[in-house]
C-alpha positions in Angstrom: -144.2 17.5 107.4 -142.0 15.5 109.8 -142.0 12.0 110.9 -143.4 13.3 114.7 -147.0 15.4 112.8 -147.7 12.2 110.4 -147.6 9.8 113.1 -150.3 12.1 114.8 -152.1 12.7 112.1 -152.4 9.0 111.5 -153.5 8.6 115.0 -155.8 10.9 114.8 -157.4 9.9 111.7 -157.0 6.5 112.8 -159.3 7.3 116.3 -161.9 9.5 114.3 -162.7 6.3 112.3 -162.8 4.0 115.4 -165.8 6.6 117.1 -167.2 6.5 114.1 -167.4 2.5 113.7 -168.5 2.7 117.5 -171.0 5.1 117.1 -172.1 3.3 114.0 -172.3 -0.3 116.1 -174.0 1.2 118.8 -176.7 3.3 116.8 -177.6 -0.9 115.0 -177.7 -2.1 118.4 -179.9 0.1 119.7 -182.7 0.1 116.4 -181.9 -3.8 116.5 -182.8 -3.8 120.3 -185.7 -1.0 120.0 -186.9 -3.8 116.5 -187.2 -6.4 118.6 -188.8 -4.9 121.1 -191.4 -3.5 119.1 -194.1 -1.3 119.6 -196.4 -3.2 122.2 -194.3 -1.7 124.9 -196.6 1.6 124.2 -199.9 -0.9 124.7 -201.1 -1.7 127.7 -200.8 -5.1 129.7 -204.2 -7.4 129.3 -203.9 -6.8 133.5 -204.4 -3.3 133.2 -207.0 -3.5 130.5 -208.8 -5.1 133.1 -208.3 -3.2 136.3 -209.4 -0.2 133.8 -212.6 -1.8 132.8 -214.6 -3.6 135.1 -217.6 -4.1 132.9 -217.2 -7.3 130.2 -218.6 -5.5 127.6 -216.1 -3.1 127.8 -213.3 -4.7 128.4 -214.0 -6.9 125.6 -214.4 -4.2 122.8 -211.3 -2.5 124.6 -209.2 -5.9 124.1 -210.9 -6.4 120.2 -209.6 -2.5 119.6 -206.2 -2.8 121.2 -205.4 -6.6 119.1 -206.9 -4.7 115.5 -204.4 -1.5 116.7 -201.4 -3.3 117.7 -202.1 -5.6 114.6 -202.1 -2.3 111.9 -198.9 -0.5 114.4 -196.3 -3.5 114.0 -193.8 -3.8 112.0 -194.3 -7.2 109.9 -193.1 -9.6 110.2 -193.9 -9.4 113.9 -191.8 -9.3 116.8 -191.9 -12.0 119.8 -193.0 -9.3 122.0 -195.8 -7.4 119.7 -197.2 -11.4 118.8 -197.4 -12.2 122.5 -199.1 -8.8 123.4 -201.3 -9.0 120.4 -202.3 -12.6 121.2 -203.1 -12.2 124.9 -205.5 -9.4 123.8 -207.3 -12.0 121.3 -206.8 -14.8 124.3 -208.4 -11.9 126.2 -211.7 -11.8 124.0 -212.2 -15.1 123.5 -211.8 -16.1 127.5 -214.9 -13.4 128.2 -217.2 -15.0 125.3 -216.7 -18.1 126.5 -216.8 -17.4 130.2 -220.4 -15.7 129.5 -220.9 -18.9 126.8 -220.8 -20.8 129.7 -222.5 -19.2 132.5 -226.0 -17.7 130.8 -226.1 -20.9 127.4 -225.1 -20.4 124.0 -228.7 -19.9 123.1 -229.7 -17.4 125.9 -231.2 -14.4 125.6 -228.7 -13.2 128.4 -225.8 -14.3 125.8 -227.2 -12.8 123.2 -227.3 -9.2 125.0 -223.6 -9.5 125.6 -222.7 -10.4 122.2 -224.7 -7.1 120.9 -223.8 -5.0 123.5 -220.1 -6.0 122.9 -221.1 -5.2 119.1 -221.9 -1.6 119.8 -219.0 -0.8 122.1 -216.6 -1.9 119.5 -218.4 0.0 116.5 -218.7 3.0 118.7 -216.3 5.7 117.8 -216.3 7.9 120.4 -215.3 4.7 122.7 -212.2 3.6 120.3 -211.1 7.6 120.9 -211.3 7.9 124.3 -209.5 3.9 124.3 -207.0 5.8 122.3 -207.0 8.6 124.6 -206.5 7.0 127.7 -203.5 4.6 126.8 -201.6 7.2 124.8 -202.2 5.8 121.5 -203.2 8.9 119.0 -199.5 9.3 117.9 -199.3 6.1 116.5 -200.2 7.0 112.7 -201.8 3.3 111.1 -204.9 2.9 113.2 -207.5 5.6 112.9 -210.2 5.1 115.2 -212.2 4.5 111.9 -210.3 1.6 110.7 -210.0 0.1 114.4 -213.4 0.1 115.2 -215.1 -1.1 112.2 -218.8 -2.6 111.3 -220.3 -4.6 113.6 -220.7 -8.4 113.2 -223.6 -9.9 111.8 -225.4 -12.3 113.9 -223.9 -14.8 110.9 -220.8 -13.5 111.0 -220.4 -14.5 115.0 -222.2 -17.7 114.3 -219.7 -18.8 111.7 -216.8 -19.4 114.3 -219.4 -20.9 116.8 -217.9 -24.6 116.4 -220.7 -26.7 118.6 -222.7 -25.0 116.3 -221.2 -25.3 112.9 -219.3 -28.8 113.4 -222.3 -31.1 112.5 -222.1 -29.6 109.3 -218.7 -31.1 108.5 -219.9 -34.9 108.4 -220.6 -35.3 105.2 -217.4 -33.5 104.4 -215.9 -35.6 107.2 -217.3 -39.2 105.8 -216.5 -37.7 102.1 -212.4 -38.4 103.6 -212.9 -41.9 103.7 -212.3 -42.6 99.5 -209.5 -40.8 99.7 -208.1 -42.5 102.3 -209.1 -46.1 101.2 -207.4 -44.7 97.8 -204.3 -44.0 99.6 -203.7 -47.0 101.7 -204.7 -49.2 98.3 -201.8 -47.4 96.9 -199.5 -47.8 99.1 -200.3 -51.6 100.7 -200.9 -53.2 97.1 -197.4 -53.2 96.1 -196.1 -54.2 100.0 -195.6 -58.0 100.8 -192.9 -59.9 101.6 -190.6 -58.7 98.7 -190.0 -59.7 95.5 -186.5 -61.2 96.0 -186.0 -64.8 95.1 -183.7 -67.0 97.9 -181.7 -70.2 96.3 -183.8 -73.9 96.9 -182.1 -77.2 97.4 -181.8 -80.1 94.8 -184.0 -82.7 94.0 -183.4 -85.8 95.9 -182.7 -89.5 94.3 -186.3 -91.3 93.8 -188.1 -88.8 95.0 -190.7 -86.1 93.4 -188.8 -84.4 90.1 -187.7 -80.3 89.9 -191.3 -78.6 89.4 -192.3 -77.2 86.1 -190.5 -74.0 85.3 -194.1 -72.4 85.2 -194.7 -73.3 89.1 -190.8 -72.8 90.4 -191.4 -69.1 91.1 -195.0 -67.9 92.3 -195.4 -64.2 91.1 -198.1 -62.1 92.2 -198.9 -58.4 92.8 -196.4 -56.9 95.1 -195.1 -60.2 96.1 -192.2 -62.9 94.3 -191.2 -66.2 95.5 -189.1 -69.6 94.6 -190.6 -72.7 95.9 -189.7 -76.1 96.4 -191.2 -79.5 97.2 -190.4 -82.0 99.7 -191.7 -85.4 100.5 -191.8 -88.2 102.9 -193.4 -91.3 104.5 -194.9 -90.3 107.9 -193.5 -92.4 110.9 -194.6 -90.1 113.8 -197.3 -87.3 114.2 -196.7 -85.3 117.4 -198.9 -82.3 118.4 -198.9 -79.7 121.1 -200.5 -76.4 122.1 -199.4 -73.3 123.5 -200.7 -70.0 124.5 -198.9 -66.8 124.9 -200.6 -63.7 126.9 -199.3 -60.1 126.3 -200.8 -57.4 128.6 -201.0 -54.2 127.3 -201.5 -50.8 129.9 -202.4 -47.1 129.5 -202.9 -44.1 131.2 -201.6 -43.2 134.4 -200.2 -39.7 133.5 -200.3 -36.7 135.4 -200.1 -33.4 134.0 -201.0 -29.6 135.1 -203.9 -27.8 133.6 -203.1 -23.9 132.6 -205.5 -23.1 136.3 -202.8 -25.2 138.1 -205.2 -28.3 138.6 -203.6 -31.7 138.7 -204.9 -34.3 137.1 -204.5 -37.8 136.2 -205.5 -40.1 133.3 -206.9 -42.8 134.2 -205.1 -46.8 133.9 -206.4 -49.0 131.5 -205.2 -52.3 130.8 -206.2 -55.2 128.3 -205.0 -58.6 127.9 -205.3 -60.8 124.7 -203.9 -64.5 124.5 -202.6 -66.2 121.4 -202.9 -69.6 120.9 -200.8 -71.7 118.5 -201.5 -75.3 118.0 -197.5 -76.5 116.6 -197.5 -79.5 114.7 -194.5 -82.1 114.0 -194.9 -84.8 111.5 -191.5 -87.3 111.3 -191.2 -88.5 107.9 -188.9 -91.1 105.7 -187.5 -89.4 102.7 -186.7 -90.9 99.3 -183.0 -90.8 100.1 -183.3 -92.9 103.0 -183.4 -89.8 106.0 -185.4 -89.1 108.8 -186.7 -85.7 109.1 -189.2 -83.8 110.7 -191.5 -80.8 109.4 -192.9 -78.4 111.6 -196.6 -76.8 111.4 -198.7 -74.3 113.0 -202.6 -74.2 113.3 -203.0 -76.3 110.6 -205.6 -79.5 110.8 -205.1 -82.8 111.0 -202.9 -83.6 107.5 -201.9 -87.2 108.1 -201.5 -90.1 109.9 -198.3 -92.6 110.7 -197.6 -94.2 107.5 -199.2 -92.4 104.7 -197.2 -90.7 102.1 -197.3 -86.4 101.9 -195.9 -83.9 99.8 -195.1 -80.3 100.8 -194.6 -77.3 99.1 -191.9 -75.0 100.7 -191.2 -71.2 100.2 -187.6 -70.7 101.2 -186.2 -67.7 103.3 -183.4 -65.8 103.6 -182.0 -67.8 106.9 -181.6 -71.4 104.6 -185.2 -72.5 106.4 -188.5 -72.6 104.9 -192.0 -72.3 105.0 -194.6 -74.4 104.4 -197.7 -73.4 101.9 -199.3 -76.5 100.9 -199.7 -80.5 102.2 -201.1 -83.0 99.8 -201.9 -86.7 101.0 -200.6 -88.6 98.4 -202.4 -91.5 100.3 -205.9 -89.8 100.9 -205.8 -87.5 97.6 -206.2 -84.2 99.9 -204.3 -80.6 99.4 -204.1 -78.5 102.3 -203.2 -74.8 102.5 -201.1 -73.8 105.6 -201.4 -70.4 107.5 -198.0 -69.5 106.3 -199.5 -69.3 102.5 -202.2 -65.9 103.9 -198.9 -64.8 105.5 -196.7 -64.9 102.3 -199.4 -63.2 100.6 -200.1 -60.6 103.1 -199.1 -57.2 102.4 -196.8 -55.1 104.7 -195.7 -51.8 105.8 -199.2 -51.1 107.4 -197.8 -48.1 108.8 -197.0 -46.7 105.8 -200.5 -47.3 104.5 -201.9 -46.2 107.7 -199.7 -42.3 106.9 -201.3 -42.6 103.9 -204.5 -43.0 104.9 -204.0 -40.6 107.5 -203.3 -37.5 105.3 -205.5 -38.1 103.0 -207.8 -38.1 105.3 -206.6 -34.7 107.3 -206.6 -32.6 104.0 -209.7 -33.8 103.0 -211.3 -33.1 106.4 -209.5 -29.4 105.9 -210.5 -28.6 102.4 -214.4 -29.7 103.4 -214.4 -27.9 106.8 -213.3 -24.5 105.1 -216.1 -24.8 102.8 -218.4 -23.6 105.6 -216.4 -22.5 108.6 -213.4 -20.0 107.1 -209.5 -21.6 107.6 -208.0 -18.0 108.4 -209.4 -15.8 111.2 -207.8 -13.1 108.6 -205.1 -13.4 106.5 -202.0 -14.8 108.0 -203.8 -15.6 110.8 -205.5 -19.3 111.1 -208.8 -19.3 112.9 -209.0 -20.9 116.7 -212.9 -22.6 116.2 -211.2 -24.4 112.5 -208.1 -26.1 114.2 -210.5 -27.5 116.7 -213.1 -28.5 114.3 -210.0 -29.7 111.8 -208.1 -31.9 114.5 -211.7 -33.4 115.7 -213.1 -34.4 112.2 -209.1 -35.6 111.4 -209.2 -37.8 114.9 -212.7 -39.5 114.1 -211.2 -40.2 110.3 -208.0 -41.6 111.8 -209.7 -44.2 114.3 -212.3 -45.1 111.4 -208.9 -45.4 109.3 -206.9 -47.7 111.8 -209.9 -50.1 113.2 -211.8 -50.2 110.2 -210.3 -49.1 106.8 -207.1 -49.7 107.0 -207.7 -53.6 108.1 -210.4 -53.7 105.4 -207.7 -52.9 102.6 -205.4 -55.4 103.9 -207.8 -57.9 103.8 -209.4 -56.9 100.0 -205.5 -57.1 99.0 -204.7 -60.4 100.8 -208.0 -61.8 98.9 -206.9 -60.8 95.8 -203.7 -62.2 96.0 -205.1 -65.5 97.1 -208.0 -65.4 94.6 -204.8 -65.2 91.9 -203.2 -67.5 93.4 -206.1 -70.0 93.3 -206.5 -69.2 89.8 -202.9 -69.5 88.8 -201.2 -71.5 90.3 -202.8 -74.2 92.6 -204.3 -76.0 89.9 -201.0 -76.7 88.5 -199.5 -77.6 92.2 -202.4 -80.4 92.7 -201.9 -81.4 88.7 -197.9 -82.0 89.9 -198.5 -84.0 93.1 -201.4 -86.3 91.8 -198.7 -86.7 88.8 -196.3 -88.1 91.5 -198.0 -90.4 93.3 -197.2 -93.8 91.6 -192.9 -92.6 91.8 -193.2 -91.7 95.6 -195.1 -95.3 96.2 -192.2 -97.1 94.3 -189.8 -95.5 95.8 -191.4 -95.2 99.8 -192.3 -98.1 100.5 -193.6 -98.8 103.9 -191.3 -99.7 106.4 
């Protein structure tokens, strides 16, 4: 064989296998196209469903047989096309019962005619062949007019998915989600707080209070872990002021488009709350001979110009402080400042509030499918569930932000303060009393 015949025979092997490839390719392409376009393309439109049958009964069994048929004829899982087809036939059924839900009353006798007149279209067999028939649907070999049409529904059967019927049955269920959800936010709030990291505090000063016991130099609670510190001073000025802040908050307003093509707008709501903060600055004379001043907030009347006071101080991160407690050497008196309920408050409410929130939302699920099923069938979750679900899940998540959730973080913050009490303020008055005669040496009035 020469040079010239295995050049051609390479050339023609070598085209042979590039129509195959192509051939190949284009066979994929078309079963990938012809896949994703599915089978619905042999059902009819829900628009011509209707132009065929006038009458609601009908065309309500017609759209029941054509969802159950194109349900059994599609290739799982389902394509885009064969789910939308499928799910404008269901939209289809549930638009009628609805519209007729509407116009003749639930309870009717009107109502009830339609419902069993629908009953016996759809369990009629001659009805599902001539349906069959008519659309071109016998080749098809998964849906038998037997297993399309099927038994009629019990009146319990159709009642079951009936939600203004069925949904005052879930409040127990829906009530029964509160434990769980106070179980979830305790869980999550009662280890949240301010941290448990423990920021440097200054020295003791020269003729002044000593270093407190090693037993009251950290405060440790559940969840929360500070240093403190004391500082003290004879008052030579009180100044107080008041201020109020107002924060306006506003909803609403929105306008969206309703599926008909309406336009609507929410309506604007707007609420205003005002803070008040009464500030507080005493000037004092310290031990070591400085003027300083100490800065409260809604606290009551501690002192007066030269009497001697004590403070106890939780440092922070910045190098500044806050302070817990006052004690009146002078009068004898220990105050607690609003900064000790917000040391001891716990934090990461919206955590707790997630918490509370799917507790609550499985719990409102698990109850709800004990008497209305979850799935329509399987694969399939049920239309009258979600809407019974997301209701009972909405009224547990308002009860859980305005009432629980608050609730918790107060039972938490009164704990911590109870322990506190218990603890450690005993000790904290025990130390300043102790100190008394010192800061008297050592202040004397100017």
């Amino acid at each position: 064989m020469n040079a010239f015949t295995t050049s051609a025979a390479r050339r023609a092997t070598c085209l042979m296998l590039t129509l195959t490839a192509l051939t190949f390719i284009s066979a994929s392409v078309s079963s990938a196209r012809a896949q994703a376009q599915g089978v619905s393309t042999r059902f009819p439109t829900p628009a011509q469903v209707t132009a065929d049958y006038p009458d609601d009964a009908q065309r309500s069994a017609a759209f029941s047989l054509l969802f159950e048929a194109l349900n059994q004829a599609a290739p799982k899982p389902m394509s885009k096309a064969d789910y939308e087809r499928d799910f404008n036939y269901q939209a289809s059924v549930n638009a009628l019962v609805s519209l007729h839900k509407m116009k003749d009353g639930a309870g009717s006798q009107a109502f009830g005619s339609f419902t069993i007149r629908c009953n016996q279209i759809v369990s009629d067999p001659n009805f599902a062949q001539s349906l069959l028939d008519k659309y071109h649907l016998n080749g098809m070999p998964t849906y038998p007019h037997q297993a399309i049409a099927g038994p009629a529904a019990s009146p319990d059967d159709e009642m079951k998915y009936d939600v203004p019927t069925q949904f005052p049955k879930a409040i127990p269920y829906m009530l029964m989600g509160v434990v769980p959800m106070t179980l979830a936010a305790w869980l999550v709030l009662r280890r949240s707080g301010i941290g448990r990291k423990l920021f440097p505090v200054p020295a003791s000063v020269a003729g002044g209070l000593p270093p407190l016991p090693k037993s009251l130099q950290v405060v440790s609670l559940p969840g929360v872990r500070y240093a403190t510190y004391v500082l003290s001073g004879r008052v030579l000025d009180v100044q107080t002021s008041s201020h109020s802040s107002s924060h306006t908050h506003t909803t609403g307003g929105n306008t969206y488009q309703s599926p008909s093509g309406q336009v609507h707008t929410t309506p604007i709501q707007s609420w205003t709350s005002t803070t008040h903060t009464r500030e507080t600055v005493i000037w004092v004379h310290t031990p070591d001979n400085r003027e300083m001043s100490w800065t409260l907030f809604n606290t009551p009347s501690l002192c007066r110009t030269g009497q001697i006071i004590s403070i106890l101080v939780r440092p922070l991160r910045s190098g500044e402080g806050e302070i817990l407690l006052a004690y009146n050497h002078t009068a004898g008196t220990l105050e607690r400042c609003p900064a000790l309920n917000q040391s001891h408050e716990p934090r990461g409410n919206e955590l707790g509030q997630w918490a509370a929130n799917i507790a609550g939302g499985l719990t409102a699920a698990a109850g709800l499918n004990m008497f209305l099923p979850m799935y329509e069938r399987p694969g399939s979750l049920d239309p009258g569930f979600i809407v019974a679900w997301l209701f009972a899940t909405f009224v547990l998540i308002t009860i859980s932000f305005f009432i629980l959730t608050p609730l918790v973080k107060s039972l938490i913050l009164k704990k911590r303060n109870a322990r506190f009490t218990r603890n450690y303020l005993p000790g904290f008055r025990q130390f300043f009393e102790r100190g008394t005669a010192v800061l008297q040496s050592s202040l004397r009035p100017l």
